[in-house]
N, C-alpha and C positions, 0 to 999 in steps of 0.2 A: 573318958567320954569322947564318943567322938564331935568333930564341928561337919557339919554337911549343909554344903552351900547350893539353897533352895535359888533356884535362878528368876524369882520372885520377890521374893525377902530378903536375899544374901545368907551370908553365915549363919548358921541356930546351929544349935543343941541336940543331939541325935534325940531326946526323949518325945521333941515335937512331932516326929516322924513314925511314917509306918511302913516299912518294907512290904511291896505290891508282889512282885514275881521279876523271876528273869525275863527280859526282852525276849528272848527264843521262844517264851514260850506262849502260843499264842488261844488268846482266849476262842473259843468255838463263837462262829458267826450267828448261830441259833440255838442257845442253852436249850432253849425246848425239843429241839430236833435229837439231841445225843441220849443216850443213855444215861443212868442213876451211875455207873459206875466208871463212865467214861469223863461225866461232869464231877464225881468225886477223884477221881487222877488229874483234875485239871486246877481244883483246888486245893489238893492235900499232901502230892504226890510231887517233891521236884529235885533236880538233877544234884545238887549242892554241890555245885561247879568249884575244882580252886582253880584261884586264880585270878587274872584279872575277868572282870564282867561288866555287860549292858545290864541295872534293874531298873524296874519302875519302882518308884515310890512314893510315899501322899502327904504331905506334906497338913497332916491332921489338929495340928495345934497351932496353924498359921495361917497361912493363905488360901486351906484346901486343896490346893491344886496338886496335878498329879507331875509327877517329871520324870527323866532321866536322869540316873547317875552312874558314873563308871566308876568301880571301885576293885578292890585286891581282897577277893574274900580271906587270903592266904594274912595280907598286911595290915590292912583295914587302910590301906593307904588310896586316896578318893583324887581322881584322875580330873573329875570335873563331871557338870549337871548342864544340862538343859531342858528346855521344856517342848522339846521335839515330840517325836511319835509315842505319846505316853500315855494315852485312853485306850 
């Protein structure tokens, strides 16, 4: 299991957590503005980078909030969080 430290909470348990998206990749500024098929590649459709990565993620069984984490999709080895540009 991993430990992934919520920059809120500190250390938890991956299971409290939800994996949001890569940082890259960025939400459409008016979901209503895009198309059915442009808004489903934005939620279902993603790169599955290896490597190291920027993701967001939500922090669902704790403090709710959303954050940054950098991690090794390759290692699973976690570089560090914060709660920067993560809405």
């Amino acid at each position: 299991m991993l430990l992934i430290p919520c920059p809120h909470c500190g250390l938890r348990n991956e299971d409290e957590f939800v994996y949001g998206v890569a940082s890259t990749k960025k939400r459409p500024a008016d979901p209503s503005a895009v198309s059915d098929a442009e808004w489903a590649d934005f939620l279902y459709f993603h790169d599955n980078s290896k490597g190291r990565v920027r993701e967001r993620w939500w922090h669902a069984r704790g403090c709710q909030q959303w954050f940054m984490l950098d991690r090794d999709t390759l290692t699973h080895r976690i570089f560090g969080a914060d709660a920067g540009e993560s809405a």
